[in-house]
N, C-alpha and C positions, 0 to 999 in steps of 0.2 A: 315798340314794335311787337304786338302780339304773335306768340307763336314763334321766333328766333332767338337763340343764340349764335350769334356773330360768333364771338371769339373762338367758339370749337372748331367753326369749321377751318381756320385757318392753321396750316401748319405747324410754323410759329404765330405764337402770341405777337400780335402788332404796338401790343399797348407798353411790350418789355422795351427800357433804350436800348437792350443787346438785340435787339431785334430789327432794328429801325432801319439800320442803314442795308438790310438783307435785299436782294430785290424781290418784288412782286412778281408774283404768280399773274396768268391768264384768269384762274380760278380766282385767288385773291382779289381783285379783280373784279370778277364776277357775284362775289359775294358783297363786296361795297356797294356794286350797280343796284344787286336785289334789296338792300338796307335804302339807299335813295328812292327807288323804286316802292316802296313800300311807305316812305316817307310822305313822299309826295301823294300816294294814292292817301293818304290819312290827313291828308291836307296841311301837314308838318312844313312843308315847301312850295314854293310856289315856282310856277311853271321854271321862270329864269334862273330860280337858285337850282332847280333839278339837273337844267340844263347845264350850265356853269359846272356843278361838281362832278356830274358824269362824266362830259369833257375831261377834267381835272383826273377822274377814276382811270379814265381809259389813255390816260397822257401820264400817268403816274410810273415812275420806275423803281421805288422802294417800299417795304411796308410802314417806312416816315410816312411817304408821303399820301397814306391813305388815310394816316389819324388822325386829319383836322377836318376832312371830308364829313365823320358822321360825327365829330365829338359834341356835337348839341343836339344828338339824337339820343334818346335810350336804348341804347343797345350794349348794354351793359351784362345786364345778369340774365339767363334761363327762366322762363316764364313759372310763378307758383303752382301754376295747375300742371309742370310736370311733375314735381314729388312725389302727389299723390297716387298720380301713373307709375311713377318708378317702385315707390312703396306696395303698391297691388303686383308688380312684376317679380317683387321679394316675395312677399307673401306666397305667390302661386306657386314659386322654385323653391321655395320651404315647404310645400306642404306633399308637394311631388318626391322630393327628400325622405320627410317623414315616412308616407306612403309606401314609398320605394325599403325605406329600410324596416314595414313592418313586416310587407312580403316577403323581400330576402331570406330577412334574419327566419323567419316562419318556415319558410319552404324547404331551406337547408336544415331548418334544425330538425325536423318530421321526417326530413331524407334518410340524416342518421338516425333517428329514434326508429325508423323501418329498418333501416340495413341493420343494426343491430337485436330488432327483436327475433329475427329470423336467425335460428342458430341449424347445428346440426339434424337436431329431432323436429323439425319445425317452427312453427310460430310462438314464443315465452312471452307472456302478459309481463309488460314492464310500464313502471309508474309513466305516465303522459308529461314529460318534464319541458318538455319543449311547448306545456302551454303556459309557461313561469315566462319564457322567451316573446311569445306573445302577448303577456300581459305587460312586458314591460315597453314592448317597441309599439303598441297597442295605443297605451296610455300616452306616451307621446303624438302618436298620432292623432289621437283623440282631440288632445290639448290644441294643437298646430288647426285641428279643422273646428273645434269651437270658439276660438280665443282670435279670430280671424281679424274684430275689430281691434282688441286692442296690440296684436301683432302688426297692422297695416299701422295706427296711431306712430306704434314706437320706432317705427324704418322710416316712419317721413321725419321724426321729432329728429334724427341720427342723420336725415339725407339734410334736413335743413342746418343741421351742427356743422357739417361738414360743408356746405354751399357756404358758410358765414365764413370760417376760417380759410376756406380756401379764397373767396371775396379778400378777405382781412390778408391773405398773403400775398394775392396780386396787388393791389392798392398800396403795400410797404415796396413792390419792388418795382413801380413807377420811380 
């Protein structure tokens, strides 16, 4: 089923046995209907099996009795083309981060380097020290907006570590 992940949208997990005998949701429910429904538009199903499980969906009273409805469907895991997306939604909120902390750090430190230069007798020429504060939140920043590929690389290599292991810990607690 391009494009879904089933299992998030449902409250509880349907696939857990501590889950099974929970009742079904309207929504739950509705989320099976859209997995048939999309089954059937993919040519997965034909007319009478669509029919038969919808029936079966809308007649169902537990989240048991929704997991034999799609179990020879794929709808199993979150599509690979979303990493990539999620990976580019790290990257942008790292780089806003960076950004954010070269401003900050800059703006407050120029604050005191003024409130300080100004003494009683006026204005005292003092070393520009708050541009050591920019070079350094600078540099990061730098780093975060050139290194843009291999930052997006290493957040999907990390989102796909963790899709596995998380996959690997529902399928032990089937």
């Amino acid at each position: 089923m391009p494009g879904i992940e089933v299992w998030s949208q449902f409250d509880h997990d349907p696939r857990l046995p501590a889950n099974a005998p929970m009742r079904a949701s309207d929504r739950d429910r509705a989320v099976i209907e859209t997995v048939l429904a999309d089954a059937f538009a993919e040519g997965r199903l034909t007319r009478a099996e669509y029919d038969e499980r919808s029936d079966a969906a809308i007649a169902s009273r537990t989240l048991g009795d929704l997991m034999p409805l799609v179990a020879d469907l794929p709808v199993t895991r979150a599509p690979r083309s979303s990493l990539p997306e999620a990976a580019e939604r790290a990257y942008v909120q790292a780089r806003r981060q960076a950004v954010w902390g070269f401003l900050s750090a800059s703006l407050i430190c120029w604050a005191i380097w003024v409130a300080t230069s100004f003494g009683g007798d006026g204005f005292t020429a003092q070393f520009p020290w708050p541009l050591f504060v920019m070079l350094g939140t600078g540099l990061n920043a730098g780093r975060v907006v050139w290194q843009k590929d291999e930052i997006v690389e290493e957040e999907t290599r990390r989102l796909e570590k963790r899709e596995r292991k998380e996959l690997r810990r529902r399928d032990e607690g089937l």
